[in-house]
C-alpha positions in Angstrom: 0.0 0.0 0.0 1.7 3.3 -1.3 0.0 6.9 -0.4 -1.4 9.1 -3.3 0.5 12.5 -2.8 -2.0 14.0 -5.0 -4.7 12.9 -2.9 -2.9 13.6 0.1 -3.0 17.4 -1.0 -6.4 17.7 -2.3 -7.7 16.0 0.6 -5.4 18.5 2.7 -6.8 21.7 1.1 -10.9 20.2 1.1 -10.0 19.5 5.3 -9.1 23.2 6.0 -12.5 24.0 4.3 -14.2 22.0 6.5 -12.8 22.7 9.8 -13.0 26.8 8.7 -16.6 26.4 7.9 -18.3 22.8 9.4 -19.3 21.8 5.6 -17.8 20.6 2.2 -16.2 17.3 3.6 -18.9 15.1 1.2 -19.8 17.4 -1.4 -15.9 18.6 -1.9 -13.9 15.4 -1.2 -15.7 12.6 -2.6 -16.3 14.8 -6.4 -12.7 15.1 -6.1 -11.9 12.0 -5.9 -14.3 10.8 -8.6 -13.8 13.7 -10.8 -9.8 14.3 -10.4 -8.4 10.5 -9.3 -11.7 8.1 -11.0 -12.6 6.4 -8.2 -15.9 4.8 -8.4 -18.5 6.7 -6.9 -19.3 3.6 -3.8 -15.8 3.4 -3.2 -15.3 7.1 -2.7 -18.3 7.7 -0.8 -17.0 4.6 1.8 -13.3 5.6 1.8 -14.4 9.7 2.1 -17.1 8.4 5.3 -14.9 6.5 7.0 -12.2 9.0 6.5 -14.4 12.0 7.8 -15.3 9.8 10.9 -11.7 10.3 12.2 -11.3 13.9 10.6 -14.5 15.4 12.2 -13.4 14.9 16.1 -10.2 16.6 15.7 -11.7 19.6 14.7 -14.9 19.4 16.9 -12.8 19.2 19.7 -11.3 22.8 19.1 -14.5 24.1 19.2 -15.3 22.3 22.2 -12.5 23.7 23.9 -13.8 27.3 22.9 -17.5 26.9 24.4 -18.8 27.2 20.7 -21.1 24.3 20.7 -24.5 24.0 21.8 -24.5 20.3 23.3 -28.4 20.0 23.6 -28.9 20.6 20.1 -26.3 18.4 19.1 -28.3 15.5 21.2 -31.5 16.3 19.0 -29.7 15.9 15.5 -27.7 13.3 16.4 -30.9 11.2 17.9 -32.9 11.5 14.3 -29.4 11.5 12.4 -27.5 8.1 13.6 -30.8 5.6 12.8 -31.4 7.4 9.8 -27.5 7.1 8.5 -28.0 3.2 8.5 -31.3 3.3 6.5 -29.4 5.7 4.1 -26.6 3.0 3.8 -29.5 0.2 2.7 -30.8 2.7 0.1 -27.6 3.0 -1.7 -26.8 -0.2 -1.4 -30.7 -1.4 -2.7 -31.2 1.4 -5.1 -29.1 3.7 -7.9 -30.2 6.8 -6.0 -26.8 8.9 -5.1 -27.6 10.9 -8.1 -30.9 12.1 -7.7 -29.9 13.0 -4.0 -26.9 14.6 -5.1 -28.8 17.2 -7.5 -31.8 17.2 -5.5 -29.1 18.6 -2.6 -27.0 21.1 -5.5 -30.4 23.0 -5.9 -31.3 23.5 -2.0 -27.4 24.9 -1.4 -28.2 27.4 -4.6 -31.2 28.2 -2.8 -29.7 28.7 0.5 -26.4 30.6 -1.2 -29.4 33.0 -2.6 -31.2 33.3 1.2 -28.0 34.1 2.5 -27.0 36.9 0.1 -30.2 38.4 0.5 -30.4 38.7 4.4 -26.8 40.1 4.6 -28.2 42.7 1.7 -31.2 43.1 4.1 -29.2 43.5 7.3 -32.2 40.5 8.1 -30.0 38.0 9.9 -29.1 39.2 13.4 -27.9 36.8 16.4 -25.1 37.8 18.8 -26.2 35.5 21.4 -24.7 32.6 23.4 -25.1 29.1 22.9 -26.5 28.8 26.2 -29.4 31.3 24.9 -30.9 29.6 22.1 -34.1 27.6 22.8 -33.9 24.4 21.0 -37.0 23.0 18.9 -37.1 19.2 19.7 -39.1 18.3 16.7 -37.9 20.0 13.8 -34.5 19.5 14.8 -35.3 15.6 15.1 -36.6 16.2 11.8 -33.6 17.7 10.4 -31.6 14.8 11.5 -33.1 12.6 10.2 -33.0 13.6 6.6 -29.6 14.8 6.8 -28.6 11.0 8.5 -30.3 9.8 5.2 -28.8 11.7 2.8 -25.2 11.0 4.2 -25.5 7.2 4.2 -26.8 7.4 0.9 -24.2 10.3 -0.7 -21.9 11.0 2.0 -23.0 14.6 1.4 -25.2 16.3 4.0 -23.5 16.4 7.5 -22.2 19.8 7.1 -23.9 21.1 3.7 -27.7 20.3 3.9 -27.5 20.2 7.8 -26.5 23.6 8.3 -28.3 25.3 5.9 -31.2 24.0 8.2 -29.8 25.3 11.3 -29.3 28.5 9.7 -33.0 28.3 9.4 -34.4 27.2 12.7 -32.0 28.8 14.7 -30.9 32.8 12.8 -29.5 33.3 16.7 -26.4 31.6 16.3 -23.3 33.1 16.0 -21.6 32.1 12.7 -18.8 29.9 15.0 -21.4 28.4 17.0 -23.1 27.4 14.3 -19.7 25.8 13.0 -18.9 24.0 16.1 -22.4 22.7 16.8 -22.5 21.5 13.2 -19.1 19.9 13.7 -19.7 18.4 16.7 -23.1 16.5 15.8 -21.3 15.3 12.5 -19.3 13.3 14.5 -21.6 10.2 15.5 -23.9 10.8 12.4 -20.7 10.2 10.1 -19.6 7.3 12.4 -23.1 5.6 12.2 -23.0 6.0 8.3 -19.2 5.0 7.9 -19.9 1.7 10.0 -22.5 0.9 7.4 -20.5 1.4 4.5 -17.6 -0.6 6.1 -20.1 -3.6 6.2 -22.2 -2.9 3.1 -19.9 -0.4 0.9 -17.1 -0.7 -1.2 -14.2 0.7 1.4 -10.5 0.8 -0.3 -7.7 0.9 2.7 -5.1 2.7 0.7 -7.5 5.4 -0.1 -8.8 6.4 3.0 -5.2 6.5 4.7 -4.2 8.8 2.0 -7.2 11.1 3.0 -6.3 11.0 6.4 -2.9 12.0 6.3 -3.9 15.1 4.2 -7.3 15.9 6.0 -6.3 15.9 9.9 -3.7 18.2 9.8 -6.2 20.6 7.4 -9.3 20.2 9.5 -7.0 20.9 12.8 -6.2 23.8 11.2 -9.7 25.2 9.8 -11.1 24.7 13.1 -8.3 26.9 14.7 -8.7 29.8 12.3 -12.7 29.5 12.2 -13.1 29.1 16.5 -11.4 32.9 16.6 -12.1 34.6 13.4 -15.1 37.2 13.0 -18.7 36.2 12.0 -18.9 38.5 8.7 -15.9 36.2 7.5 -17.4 33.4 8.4 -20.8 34.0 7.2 -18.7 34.7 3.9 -17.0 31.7 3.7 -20.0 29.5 4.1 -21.7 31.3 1.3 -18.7 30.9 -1.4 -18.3 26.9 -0.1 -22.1 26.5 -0.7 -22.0 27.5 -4.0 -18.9 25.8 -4.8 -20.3 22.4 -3.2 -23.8 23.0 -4.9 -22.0 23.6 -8.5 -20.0 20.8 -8.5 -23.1 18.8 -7.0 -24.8 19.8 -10.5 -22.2 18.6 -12.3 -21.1 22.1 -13.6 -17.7 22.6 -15.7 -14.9 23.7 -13.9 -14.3 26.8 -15.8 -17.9 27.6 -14.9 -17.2 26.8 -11.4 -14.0 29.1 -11.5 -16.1 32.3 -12.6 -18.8 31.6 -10.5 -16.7 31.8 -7.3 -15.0 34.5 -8.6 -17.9 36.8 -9.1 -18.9 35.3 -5.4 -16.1 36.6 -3.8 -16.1 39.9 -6.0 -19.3 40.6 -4.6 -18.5 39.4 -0.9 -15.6 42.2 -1.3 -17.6 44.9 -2.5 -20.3 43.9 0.3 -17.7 44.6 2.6 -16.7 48.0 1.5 -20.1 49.2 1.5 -20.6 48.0 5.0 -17.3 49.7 5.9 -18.4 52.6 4.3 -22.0 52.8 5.9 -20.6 51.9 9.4 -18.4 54.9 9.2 -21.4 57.3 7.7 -23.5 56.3 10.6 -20.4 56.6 13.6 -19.6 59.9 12.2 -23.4 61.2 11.7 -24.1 59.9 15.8 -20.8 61.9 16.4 -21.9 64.9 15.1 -25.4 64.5 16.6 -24.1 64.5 20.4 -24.4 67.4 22.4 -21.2 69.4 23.2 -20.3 68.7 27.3 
């Protein structure tokens, strides 16, 4: 068994992506490998799962460490996500589905890339609050577990990409790191339930998973150092441009197209900035002038 440099650095670059923003391990790494290395899609969704399920602890526990996790919403996604991981396994085993769940998925991140551009435009989505402040919906969490537990058995997308995108929905009161860590932190038993499946039902290849692993623990370890301290706005920012990165190459779209795509993203994430600069200045300066002489 030799390790795949190549691999070893792709895998190294997706890990960093998902410890800096708690998605992109699926809907990055296993593409990559069946797009840039042809490995057949079973294998790669086996090798990528069972990889992840030793990559995603070492960067949950940074954010552990930090207080960024809100441990009784992790209990609710992970009690709807771990069964449902299992039944995902049987469905790609039983039935040709990965595809269908695969586009089905690259539409809901362009969707949520849009939803997410328009309440930063808005100024819509607020939430400086702590973990410990958030109330926690049993149901639709459970809910939300559950298909994401599917979707991962059956793709090995979903534990970071569709999963947060619904958090970001139910719960607009978390901080852009908390929502990270929490995120993280439940992927952890959800991708463990759904790489034990695939090591009894899947197609798992040794020599590719230990190539992922040397490249992706260092990189998540990484990611999840930069992400626990860095500022929401970035964050928020980053989860937008990996969204649409991991929904484009979900649909199958060209690299070139890929290329432009996140190019205008970021041009637009920069001018967004300077204009928020700009207005914050406007407004200190106008409450400046408006305050009474003493």
């Amino acid at each position: 068994m030799s390790a795949d440099w190549a691999l070893i650095g792709g895998s190294f670059l997706v890990a960093i992506v998902v410890g800096l923003t708690g998605m992109g391990g699926g809907a990055l790494m296993t593409p990559m490998m069946m797009l840039f290395f042809n490995v057949p899609p079973l294998a790669a969704v086996s090798s990528d799962l069972v990889a992840s399920a030793v990559m995603k602890p070492v960067g949950s526990v940074v954010h552990l460490r930090r207080g960024t996790v809100n441990l009784r919403l992790v209990g609710w996604l992970c009690a709807g996500s771990v069964p449902a991981a299992f039944c995902g396994v049987f469905l790609a085993r039983a039935f040709a589905v990965t595809d269908a769940v695969k586009y089905a998925l690259g539409v809901a991140l362009l969707l949520a890339v849009a939803g997410m551009a328009v309440k930063s435009w808005l100024g819509a989505r607020g939430g400086e609050s702590s973990t410990h402040d958030i109330v926690v919906r049993p149901i639709p969490t459970l809910l939300v577990g559950m298909v994401g537990g599917v979707v991962v058995g059956v793709s090995s997308v979903g534990s970071g990409s569709l999963i947060i995108v619904a958090l970001l929905v139910l719960y607009p009161a978390l901080k852009a790191n908390q929502l990270v860590g929490t995120d993280l932190v439940q992927a952890v038993p959800l991708v463990t339930a759904a790489a034990l499946g695939h090591l009894l039902f899947g197609d798992f290849q040794l020599d590719l998973t230990v190539s992922l692993l040397i490249g992706s623990i260092p990189g998540v370890y990484l990611g999840a150092r930069i992400s626990s301290r860095a500022p929401g706005g970035l964050i928020r920012a980053l989860l937008a441009i990996v969204l649409l990165a991991s929904a484009l190459k979900l649909l199958d779209a060209s690299n070139t197209l890929t290329v432009w795509a996140l190019a205008a993203a970021v041009a637009v994430t920069i001018a967004g900035w300077r204009l928020r600069i700009r207005a914050a200045a406007r407004a200190s300066s106008e409450s400046t002038d408006l305050e009474p002489a003493r």
